[in-house]
C-alpha positions in Angstrom: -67.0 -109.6 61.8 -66.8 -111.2 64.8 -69.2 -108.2 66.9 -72.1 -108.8 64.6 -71.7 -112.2 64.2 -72.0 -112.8 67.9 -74.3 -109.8 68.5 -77.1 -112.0 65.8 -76.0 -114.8 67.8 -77.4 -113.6 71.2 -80.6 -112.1 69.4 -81.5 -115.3 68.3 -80.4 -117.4 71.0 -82.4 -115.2 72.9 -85.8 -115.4 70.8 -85.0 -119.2 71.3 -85.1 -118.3 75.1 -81.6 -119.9 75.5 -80.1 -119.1 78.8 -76.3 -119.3 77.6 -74.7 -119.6 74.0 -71.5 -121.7 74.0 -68.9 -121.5 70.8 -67.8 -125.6 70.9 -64.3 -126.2 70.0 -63.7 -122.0 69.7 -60.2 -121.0 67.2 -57.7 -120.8 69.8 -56.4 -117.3 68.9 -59.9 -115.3 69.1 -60.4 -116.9 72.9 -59.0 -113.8 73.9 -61.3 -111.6 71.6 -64.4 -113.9 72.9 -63.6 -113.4 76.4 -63.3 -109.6 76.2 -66.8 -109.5 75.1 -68.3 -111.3 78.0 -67.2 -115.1 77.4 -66.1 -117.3 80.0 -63.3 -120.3 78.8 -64.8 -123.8 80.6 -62.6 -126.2 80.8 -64.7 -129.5 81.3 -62.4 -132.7 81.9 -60.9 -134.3 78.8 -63.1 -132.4 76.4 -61.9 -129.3 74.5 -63.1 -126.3 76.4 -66.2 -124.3 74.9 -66.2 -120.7 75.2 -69.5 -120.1 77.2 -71.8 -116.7 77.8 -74.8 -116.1 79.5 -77.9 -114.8 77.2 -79.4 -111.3 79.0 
């Protein structure tokens, strides 16, 4: 689920010309599965960190 729910996330963040696609407030336990396809954990100060990715 998660591949081609975030590979229609890109496609359409792209035709929206979005530079970067951020998952707000991401399930703690699928960081690790966001992160090994191309996420980067932010960790802005005293907010919950957003799992961030730039849009090719």
């Amino acid at each position: 689920m998660i591949p081609a729910g975030l590979t229609a996330l890109l496609a359409y963040a792209a035709v929206l010309g979005k530079g970067e696609m951020r998952l707000v407030e991401p399930f703690a336990p699928l960081v690790p599965a966001y992160e090994a396809r191309g996420f980067l954990l932010v960790k802005p100060r005293g907010e919950r960190p957003p799992c961030v990715r730039k849009v090719p």
